[in-house]
ZAFI-852034 format. One record per residue: x, y negated, z negated of N, C-alpha, C, O, CB in turn. Coordinates in steps of 0.2 Angstrom, whole numbers, padded with zeros to 4 digits, always signed. Each point is the difference from the previous one (the first is absolute). Glycine has a CB too. Layout:
XYZXYZXYZXYZXYZ/...
//
This chain:
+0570-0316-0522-0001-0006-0003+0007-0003-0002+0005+0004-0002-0016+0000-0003/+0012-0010+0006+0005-0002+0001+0001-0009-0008-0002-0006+0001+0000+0014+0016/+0005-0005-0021-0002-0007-0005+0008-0001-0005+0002+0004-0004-0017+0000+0003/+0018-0010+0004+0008-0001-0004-0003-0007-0001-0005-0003+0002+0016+0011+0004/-0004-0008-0012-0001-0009-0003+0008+0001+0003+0003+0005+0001-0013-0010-0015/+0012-0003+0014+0007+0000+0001-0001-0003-0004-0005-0003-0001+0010+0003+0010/+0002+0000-0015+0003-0003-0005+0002-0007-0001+0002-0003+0005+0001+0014-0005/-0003-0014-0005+0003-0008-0001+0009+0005+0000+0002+0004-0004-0015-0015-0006/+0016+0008+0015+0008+0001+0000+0003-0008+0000-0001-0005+0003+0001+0018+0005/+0004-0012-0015+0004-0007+0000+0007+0003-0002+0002+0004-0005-0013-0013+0000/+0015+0006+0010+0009+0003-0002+0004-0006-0001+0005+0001+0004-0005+0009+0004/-0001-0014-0010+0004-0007-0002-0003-0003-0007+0002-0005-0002+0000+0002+0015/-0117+0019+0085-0003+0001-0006-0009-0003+0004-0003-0005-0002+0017+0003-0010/-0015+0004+0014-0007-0001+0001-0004+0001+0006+0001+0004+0004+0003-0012-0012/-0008+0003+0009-0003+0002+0007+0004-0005+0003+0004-0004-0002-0016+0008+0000/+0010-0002+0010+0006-0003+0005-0004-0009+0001+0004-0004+0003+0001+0019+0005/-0011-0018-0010-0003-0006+0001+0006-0003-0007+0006-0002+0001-0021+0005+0005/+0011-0001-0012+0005-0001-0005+0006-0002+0000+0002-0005-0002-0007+0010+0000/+0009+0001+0003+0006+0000-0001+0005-0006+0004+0005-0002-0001-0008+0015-0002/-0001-0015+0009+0001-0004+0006-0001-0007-0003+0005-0004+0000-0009+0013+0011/-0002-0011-0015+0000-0007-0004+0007+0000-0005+0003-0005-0001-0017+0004+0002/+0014+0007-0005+0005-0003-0003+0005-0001+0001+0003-0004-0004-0007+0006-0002/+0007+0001+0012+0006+0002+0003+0000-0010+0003+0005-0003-0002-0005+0020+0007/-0004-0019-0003-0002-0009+0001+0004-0006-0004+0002-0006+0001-0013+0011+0002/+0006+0002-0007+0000-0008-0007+0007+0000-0003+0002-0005-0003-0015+0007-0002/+0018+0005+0005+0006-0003-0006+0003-0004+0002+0002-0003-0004+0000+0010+0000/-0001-0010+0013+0005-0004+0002-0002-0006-0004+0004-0003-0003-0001+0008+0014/-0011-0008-0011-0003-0007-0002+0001-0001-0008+0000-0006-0002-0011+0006+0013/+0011+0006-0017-0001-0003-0005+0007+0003-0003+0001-0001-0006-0016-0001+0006/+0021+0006+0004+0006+0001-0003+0002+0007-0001+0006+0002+0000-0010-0012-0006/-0002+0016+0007+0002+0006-0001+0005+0003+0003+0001-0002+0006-0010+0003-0008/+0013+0004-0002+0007+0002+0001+0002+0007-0001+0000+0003-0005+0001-0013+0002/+0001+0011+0008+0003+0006+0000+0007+0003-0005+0005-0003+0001-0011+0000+0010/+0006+0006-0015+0007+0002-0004+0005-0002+0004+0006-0001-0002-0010+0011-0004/+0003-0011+0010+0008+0001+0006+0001-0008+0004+0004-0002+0004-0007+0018+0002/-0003-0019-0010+0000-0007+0004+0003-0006-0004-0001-0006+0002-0011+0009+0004/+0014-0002-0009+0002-0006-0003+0008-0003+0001+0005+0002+0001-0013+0004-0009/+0006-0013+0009+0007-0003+0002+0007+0001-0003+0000+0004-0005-0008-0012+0007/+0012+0006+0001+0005+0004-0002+0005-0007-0006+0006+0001-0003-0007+0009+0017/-0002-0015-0015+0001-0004-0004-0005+0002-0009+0002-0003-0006+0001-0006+0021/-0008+0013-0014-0005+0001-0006+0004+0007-0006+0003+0005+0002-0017-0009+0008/+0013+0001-0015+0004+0004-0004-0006+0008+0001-0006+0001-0001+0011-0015-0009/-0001+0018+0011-0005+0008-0002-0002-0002-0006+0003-0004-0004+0003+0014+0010/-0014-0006-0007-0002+0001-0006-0001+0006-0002-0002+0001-0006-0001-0010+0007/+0003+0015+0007+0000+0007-0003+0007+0004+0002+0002-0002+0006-0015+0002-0004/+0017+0003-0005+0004+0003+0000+0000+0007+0000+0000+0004-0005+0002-0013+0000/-0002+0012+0013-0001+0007+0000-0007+0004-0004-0001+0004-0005+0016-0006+0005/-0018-0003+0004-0007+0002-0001-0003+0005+0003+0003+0002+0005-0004-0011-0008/-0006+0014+0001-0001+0002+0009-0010-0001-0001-0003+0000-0006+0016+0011+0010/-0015-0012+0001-0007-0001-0003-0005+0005-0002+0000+0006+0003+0002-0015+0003/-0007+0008-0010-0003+0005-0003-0009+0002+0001-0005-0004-0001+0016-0001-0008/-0012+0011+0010-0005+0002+0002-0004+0004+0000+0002+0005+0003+0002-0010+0000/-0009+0006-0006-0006+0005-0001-0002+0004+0007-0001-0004+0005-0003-0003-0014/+0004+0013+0010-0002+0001+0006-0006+0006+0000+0001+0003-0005+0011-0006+0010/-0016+0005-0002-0005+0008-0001-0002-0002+0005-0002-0005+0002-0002+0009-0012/+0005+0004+0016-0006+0003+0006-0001+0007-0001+0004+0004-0001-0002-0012+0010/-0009+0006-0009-0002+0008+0003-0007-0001+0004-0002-0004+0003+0009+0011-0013/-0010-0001+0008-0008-0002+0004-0003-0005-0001-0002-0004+0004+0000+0013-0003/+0000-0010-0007-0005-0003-0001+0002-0008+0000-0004-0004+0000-0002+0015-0007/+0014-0013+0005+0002-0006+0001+0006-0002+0000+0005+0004-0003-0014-0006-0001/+0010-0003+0007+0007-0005+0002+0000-0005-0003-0004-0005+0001+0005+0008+0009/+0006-0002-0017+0000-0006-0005+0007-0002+0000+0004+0003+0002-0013+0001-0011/+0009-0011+0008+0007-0004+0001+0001-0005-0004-0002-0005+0003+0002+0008+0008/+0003-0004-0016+0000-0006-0003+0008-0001-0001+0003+0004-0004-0017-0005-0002/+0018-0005+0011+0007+0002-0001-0001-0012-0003-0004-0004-0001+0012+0020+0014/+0001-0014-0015+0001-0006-0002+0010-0001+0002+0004+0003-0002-0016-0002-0008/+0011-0007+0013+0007-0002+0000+0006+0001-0004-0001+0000-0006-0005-0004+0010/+0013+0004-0002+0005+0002-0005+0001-0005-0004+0001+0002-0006+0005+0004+0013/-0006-0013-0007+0000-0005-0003-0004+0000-0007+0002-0003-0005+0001-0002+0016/-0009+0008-0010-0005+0004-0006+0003+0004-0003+0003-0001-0005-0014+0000+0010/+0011+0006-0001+0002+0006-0004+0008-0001-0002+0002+0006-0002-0013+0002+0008/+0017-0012-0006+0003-0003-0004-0002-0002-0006+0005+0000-0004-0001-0001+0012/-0008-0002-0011-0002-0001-0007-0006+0006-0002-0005+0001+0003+0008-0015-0003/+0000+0018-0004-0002+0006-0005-0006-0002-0001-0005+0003+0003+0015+0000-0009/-0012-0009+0002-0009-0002-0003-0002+0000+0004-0004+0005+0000+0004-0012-0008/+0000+0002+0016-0004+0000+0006+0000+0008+0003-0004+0004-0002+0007-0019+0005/-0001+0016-0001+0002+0006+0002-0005+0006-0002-0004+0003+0004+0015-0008-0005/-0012+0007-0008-0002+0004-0004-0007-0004+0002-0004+0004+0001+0014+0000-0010/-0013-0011+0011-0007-0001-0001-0001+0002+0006-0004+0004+0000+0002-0014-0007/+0005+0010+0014-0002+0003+0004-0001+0005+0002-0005+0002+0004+0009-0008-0003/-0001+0010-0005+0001+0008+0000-0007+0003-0006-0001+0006+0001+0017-0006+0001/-0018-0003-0005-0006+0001-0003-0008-0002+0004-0005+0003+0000+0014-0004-0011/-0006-0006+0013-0006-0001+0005-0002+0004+0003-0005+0002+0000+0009-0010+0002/+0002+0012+0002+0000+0003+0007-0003+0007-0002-0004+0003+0004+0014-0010+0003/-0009+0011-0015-0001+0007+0001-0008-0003-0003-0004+0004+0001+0018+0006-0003/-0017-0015-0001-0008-0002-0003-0004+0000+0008-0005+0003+0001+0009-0013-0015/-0001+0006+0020-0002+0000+0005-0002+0005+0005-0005-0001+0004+0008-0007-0008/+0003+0013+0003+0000+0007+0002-0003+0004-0004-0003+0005+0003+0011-0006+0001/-0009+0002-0011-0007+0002-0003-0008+0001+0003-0004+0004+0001+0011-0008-0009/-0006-0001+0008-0010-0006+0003+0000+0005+0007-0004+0004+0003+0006-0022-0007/+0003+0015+0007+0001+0002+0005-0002+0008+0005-0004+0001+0005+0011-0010-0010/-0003+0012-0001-0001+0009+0000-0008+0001+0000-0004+0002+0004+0017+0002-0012/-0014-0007+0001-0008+0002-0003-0004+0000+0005-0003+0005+0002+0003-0010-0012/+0000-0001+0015-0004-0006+0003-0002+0006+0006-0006+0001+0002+0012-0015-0006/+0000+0017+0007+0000+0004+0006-0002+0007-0003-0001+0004+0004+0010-0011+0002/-0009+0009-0012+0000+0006+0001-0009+0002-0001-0003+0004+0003+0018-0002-0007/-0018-0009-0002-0006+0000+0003-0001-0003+0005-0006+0001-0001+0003+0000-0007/+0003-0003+0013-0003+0001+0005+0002+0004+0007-0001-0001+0006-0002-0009-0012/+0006+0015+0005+0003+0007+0002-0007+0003+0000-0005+0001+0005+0020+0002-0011/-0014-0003-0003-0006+0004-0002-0006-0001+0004-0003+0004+0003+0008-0003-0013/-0007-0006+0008-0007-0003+0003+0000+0004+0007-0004+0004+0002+0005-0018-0008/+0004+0011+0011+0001+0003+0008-0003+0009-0001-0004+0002+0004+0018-0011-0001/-0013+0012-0007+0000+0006+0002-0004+0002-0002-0004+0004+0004+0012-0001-0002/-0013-0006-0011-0006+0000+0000-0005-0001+0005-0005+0003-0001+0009-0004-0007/-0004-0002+0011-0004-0004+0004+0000+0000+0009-0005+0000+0003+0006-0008-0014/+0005+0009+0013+0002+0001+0006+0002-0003+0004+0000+0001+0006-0005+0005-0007/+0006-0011-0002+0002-0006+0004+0009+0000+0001+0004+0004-0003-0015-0010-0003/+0014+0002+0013+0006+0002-0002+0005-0004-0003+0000-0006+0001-0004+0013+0007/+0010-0004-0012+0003-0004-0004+0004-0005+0003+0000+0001+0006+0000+0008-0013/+0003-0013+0006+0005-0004+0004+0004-0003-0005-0002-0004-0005-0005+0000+0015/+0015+0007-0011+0005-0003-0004+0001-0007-0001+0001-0004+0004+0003+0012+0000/-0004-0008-0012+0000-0005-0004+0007-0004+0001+0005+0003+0000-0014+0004-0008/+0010-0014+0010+0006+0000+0002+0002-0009-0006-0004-0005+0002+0003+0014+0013/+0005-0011-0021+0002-0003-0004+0007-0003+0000+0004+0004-0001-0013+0002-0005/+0011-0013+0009+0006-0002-0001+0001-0005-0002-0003-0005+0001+0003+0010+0005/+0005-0007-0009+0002-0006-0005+0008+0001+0004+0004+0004+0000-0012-0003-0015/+0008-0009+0018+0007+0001+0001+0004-0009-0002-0002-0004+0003+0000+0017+0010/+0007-0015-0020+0001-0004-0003+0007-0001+0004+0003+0005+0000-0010-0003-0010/+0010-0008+0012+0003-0005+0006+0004-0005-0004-0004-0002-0004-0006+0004+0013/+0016-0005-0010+0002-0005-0002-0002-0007+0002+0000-0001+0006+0008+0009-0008/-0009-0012-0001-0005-0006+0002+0007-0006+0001+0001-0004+0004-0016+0007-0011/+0019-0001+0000+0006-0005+0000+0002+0003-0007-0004+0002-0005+0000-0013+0013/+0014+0009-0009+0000+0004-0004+0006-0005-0002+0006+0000+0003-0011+0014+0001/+0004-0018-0009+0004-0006-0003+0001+0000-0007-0004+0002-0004+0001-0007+0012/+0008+0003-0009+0002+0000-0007-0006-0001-0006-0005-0004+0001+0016-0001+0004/-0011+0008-0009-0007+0001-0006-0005+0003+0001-0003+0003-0004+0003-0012+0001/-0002+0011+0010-0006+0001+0005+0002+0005+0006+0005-0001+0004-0011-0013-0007/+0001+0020+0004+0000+0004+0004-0009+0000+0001-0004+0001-0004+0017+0006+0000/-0013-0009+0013-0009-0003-0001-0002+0006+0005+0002+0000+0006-0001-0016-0007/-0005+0020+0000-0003+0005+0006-0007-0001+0000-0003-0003-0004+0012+0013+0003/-0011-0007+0010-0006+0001+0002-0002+0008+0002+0005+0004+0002-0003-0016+0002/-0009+0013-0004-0001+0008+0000-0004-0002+0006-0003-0005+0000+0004+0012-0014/-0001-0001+0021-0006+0002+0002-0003+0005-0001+0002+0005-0002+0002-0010+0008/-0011+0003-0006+0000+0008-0005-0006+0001+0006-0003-0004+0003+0005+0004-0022/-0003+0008+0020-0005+0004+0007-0002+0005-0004+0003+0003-0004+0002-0004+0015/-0011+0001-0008-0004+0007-0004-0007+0003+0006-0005-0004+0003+0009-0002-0018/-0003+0012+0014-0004+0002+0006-0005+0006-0006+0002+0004-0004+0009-0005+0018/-0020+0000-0014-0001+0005-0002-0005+0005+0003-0004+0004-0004+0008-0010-0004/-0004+0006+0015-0003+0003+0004-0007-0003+0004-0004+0003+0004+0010+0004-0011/-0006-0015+0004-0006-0004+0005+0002-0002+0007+0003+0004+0003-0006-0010-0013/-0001-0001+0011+0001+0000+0005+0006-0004+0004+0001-0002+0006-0012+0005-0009/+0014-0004-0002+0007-0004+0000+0004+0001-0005-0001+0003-0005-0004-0012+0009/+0009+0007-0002+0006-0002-0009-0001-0004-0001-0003-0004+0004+0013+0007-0004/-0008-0006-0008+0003-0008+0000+0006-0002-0004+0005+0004-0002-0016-0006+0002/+0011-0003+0000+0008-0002-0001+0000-0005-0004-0004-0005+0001+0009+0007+0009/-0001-0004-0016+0001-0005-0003+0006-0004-0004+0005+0000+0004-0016+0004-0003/+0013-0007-0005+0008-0003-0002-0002-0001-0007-0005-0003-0002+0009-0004+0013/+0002+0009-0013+0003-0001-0008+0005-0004+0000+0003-0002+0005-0006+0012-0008/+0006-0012-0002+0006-0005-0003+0000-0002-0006-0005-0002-0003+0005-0001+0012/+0008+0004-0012+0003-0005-0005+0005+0000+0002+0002+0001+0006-0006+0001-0015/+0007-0006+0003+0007-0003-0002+0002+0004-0007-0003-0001-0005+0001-0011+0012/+0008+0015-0006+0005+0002-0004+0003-0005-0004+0004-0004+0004-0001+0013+0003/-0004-0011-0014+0004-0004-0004+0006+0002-0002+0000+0002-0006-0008-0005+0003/+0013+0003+0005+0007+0003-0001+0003+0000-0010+0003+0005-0004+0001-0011+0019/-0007-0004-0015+0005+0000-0007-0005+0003-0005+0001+0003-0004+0007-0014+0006/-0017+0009+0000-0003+0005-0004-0001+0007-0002-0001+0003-0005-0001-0011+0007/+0002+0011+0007+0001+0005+0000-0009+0007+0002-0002+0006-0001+0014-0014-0007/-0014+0001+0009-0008+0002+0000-0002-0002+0007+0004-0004+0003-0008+0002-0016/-0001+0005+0016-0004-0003+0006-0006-0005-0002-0004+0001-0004+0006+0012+0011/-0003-0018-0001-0004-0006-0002-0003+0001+0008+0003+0001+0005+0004-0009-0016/-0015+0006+0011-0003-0002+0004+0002-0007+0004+0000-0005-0003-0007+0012-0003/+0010-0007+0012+0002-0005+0004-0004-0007-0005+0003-0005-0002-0001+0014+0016/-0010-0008-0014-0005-0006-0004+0005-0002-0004+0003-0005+0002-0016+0009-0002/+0015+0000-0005+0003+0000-0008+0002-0006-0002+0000-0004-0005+0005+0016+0006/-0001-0013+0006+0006-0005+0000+0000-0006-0002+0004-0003-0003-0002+0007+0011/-0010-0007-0006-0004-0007+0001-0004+0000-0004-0002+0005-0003+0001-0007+0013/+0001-0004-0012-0004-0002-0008-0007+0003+0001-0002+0001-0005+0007-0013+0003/-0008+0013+0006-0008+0005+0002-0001-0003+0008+0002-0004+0004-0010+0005-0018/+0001+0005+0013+0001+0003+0008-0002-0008+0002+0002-0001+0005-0007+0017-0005/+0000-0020-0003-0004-0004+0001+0009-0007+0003+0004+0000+0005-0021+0005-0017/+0017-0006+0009+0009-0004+0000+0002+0002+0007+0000-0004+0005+0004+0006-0017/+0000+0006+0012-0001+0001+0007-0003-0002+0006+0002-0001+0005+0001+0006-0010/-0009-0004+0003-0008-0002+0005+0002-0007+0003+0001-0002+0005-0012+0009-0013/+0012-0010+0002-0001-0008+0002+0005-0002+0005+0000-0003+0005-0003-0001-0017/+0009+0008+0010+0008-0001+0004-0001+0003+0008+0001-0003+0005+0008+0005-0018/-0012+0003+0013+0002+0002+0007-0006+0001+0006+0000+0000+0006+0011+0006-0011/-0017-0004+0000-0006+0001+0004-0004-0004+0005-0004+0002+0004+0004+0004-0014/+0002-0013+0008-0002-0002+0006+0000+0002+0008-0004+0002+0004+0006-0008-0012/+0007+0004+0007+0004+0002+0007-0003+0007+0002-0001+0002+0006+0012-0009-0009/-0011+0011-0004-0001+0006+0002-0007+0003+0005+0000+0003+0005+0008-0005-0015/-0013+0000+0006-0007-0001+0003+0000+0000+0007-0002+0004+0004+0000-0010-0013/+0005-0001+0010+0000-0003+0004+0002+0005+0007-0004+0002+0004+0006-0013-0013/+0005+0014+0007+0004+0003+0004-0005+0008+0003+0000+0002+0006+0013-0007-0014/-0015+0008+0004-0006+0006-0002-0005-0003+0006+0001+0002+0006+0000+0000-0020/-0005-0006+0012-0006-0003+0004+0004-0002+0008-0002+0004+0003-0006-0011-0016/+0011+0004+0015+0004+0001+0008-0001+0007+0004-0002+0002+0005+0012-0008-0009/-0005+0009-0004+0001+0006+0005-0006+0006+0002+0000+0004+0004+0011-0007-0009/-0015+0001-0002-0007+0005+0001-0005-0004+0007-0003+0003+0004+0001+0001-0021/+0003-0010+0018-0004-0003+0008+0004+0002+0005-0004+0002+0004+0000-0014-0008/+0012+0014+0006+0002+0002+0003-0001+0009+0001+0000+0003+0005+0006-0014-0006/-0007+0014-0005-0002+0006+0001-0007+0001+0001-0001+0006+0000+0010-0005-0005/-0014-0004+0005-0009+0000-0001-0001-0004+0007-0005+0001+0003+0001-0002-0020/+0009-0005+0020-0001-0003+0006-0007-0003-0002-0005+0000+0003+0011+0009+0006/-0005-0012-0014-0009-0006-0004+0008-0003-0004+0006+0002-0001-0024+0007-0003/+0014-0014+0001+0003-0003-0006-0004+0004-0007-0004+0005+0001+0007-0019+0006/-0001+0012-0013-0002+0003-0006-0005-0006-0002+0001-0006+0001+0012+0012-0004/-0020-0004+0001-0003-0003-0004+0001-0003-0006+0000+0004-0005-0005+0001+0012/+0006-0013-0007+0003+0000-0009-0005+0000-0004+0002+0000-0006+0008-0009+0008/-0016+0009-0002-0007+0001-0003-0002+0007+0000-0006+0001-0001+0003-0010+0005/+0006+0013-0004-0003+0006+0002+0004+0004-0007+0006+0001+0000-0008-0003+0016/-0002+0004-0019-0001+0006-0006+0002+0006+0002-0001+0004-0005-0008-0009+0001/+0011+0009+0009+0001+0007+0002+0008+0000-0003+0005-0003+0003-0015+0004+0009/+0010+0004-0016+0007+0002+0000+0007+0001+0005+0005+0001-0002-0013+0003-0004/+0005-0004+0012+0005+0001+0004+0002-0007+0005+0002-0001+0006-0007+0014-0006/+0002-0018-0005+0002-0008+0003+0000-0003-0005+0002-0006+0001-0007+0005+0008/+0004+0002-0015+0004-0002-0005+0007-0001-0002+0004+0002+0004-0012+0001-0005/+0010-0005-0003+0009-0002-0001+0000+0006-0006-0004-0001-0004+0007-0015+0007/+0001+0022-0004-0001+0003-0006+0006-0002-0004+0005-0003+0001-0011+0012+0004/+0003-0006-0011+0005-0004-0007+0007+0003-0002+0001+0006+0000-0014-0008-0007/+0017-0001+0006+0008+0003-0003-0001+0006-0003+0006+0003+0001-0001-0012-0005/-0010+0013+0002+0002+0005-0002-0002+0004+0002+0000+0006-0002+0002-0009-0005/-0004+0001+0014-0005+0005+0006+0006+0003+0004+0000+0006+0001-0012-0014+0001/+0016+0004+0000+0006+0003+0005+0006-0001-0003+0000-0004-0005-0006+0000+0015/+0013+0006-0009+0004+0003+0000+0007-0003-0001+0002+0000+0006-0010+0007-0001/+0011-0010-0008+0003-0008-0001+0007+0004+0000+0002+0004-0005-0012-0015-0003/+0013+0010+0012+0009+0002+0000+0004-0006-0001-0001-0005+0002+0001+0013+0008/+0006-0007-0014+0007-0004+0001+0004-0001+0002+0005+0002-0003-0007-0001-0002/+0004-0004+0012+0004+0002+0003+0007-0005+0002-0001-0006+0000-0009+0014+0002/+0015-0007-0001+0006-0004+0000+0004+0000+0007+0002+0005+0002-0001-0002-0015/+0000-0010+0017+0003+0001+0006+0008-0002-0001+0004+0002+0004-0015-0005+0001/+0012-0002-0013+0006+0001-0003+0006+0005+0000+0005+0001+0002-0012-0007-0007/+0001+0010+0002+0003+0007-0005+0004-0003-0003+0006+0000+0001-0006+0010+0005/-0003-0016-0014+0002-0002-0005-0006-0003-0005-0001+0000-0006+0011+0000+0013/-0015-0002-0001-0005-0001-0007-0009+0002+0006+0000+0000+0006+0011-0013-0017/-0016+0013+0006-0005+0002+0003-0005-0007+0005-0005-0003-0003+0006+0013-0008/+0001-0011+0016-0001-0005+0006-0005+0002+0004-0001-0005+0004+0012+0002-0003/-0015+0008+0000-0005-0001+0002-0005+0005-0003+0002+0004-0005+0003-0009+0014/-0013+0004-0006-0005+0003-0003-0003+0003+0004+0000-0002+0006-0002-0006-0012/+0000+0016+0005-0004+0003+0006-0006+0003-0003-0001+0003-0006+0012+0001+0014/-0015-0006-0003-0006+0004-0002-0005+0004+0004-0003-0003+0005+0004-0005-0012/-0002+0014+0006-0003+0006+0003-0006+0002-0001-0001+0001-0006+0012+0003+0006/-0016-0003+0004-0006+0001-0001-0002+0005+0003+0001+0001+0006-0003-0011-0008/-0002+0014-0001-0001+0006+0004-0008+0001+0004-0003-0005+0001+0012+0011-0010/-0010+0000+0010-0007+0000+0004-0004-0001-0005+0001+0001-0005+0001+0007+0014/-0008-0011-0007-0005+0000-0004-0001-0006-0005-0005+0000-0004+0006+0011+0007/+0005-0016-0003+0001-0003-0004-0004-0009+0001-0003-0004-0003+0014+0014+0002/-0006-0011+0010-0001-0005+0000-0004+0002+0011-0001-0004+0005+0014-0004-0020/-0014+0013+0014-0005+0002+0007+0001+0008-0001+0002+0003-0004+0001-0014+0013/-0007+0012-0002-0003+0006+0000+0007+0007+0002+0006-0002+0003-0019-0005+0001/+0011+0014-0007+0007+0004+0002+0003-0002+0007+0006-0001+0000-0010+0012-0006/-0001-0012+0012+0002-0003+0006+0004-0005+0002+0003-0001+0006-0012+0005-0007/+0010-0008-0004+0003-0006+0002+0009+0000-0004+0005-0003+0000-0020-0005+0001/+0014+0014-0004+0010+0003-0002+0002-0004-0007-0005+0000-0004+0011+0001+0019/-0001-0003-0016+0000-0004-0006+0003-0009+0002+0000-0003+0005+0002+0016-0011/-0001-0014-0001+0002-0006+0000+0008-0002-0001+0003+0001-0006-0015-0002+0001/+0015-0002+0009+0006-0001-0005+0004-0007+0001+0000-0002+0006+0002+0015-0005/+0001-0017-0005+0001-0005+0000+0006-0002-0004+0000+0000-0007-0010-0001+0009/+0015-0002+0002+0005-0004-0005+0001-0006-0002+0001-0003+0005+0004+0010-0001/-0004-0011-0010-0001-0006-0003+0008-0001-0001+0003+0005-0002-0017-0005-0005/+0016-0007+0008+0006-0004-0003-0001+0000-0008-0006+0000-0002+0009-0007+0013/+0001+0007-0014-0001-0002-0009+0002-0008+0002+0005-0001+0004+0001+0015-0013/-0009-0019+0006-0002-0007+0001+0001-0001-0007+0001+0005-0003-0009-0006+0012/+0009-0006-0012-0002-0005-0007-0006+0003-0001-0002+0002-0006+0008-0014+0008/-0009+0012+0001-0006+0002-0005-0002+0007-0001-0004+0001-0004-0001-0010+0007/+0009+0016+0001-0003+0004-0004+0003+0002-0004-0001+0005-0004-0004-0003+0010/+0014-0006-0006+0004+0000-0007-0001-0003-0007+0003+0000-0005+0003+0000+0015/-0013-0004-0008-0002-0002-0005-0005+0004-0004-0002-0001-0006+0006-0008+0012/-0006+0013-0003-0005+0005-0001+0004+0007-0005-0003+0004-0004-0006-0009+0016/+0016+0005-0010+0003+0003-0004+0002-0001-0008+0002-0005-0003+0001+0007+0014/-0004+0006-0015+0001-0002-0006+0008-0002-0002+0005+0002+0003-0016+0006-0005/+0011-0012-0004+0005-0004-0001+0007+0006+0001+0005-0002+0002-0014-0009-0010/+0009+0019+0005+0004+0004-0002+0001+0002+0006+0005+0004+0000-0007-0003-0011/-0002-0002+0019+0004+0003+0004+0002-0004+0008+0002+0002+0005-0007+0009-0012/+0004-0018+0003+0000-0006+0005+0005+0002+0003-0001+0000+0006-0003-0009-0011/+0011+0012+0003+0006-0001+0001+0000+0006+0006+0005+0000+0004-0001-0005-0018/-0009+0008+0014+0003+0007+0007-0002-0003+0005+0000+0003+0005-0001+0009-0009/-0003-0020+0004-0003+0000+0007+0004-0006+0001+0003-0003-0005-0016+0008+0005/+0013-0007+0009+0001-0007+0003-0002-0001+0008+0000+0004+0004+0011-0005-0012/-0013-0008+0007-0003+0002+0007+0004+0000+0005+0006-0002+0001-0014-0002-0003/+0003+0009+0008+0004+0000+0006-0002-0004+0005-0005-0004-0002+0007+0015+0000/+0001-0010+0010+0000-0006+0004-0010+0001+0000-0003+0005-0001+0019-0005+0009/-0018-0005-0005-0007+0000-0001-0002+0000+0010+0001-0004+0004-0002-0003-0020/-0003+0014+0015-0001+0002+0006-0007+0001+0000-0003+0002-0005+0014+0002+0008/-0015-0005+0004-0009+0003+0001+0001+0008-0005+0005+0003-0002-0008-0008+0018/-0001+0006-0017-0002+0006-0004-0001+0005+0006-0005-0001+0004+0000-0005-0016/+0012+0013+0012-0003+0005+0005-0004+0006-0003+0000+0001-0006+0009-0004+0012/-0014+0006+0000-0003+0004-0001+0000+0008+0005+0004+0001+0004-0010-0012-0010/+0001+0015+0005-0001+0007+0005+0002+0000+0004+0004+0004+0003-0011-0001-0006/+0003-0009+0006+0000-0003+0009+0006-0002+0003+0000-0001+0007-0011-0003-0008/+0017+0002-0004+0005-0002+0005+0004+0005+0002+0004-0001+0004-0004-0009-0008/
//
């Protein structure tokens, strides 16, 4: 058995479908490697290194890591690090009943496999904005996969749901869901080879609501938060079959307007382009 945390040090991940979409998506909504940043952008980690939960052995393979740029502030850092050992708990339990179950019964066991892996989305003055893929295997007939995200308030010092930002979810809604919809419904007709029934009541042709999918902040500046990404996982907006959703939005007048008055100031618009998505 094999189980280390690396340390927050301050001196101044999945299945191969998965991991291949998100590997896609950081170019469209901003994700960043520690090592990618321009050489004009002020560092905001200083001899960081990144930080992570790890356990294998039989019964499971756990991983929940987080970038250096996180694990540079102590508070974020410490929530991660408690995340990760609450989810590695669940985790342990989860496998070891159903070990048990296996040998009661005679069936055979198949290693339980749990990943959280947190990515810099964009990392600008006041604000450090990440995205999580998170994988989890528990011996069905598939895995699945899905996305997490905040934003680090620097001068407060607290994590805020990307929503947080906007006067409410419904505000937001007004500001971008059209386009958004809109962009969704394309791409589910090029994936289904039908168009989308706009009458049609089935979950999986519906438009789902802001708090259904996965809303990132992300910056092409790297000075203030210029675009909008949003990630939708299986089951959300179609079937495990059809993979996920992903989409990048320009920040416009209007969804600057949808922002609350105390954080107007981290956003501005960017050049206004088609909205990309999975397929390009």
């Amino acid at each position: 058995m094999r189980l280390f945390l690396i340390p927050v040090l301050l001196s101044s991940v999945v299945a191969a479908s998965a991991c291949s979409e998100a590997q896609e998506y950081e170019a469209k909504v901003g994700v960043k490697t520690e090592s990618a940043r321009d050489t004009h952008e002020t560092p905001r980690t200083v001899d960081a290194e990144p930080g992570a939960l790890k356990l294998e052995n039989e019964r499971i393979e756990f991983s929940h890591t987080w970038p250096a740029a996180a694990n540079a502030i102590p508070a974020l850092a410490a929530r991660f690090e408690r995340e990760a050992q609450s989810a590695l708990d669940e985790a342990q339990a989860m496998a070891a009943e159903d070990q048990a179950a296996a040998r009661g019964d005679g069936w055979e066991f198949r290693t339980h496999s749990a990943e959280k892996e947190w990515k810099t989305v964009a990392d600008i003055t006041d604000w450090l904005s990440l995205s999580a893929l998170i994988y989890s295997y528990t011996g069905g007939a598939h895995p699945n996969y899905g996305y997490d995200s905040l934003v680090w308030d620097r001068k407060a010092g607290t994590a805020r749901a990307p929503l947080d930002l906007f006067r409410s979810p419904s505000a937001f809604k007004t500001a971008l869901w059209g386009e958004f919809c809109d962009a969704l419904d394309a791409e589910r007709a090029e994936r289904r080879g039908e168009p989308v029934d706009p009458a049609s009541t089935d979950g999986f042709s519906t438009c789902p609501e802001p708090r259904e999918v996965t809303v990132l902040l992300g910056s092409g500046n790297r000075e203030t938060f210029d675009r909008i990404g949003i990630l939708i996982g299986p089951y959300v907006a179609g079937p495990y079959a059809e993979g996920s959703y992903e989409f990048t939005f320009p920040v416009d007048s209007a969804v600057i307007d949808a922002v609350k008055p105390d954080y107007v100031a981290a956003f501005s618009r960017a050049p206004q382009k088609q909205p990309r998505n999975s397929a390009d």
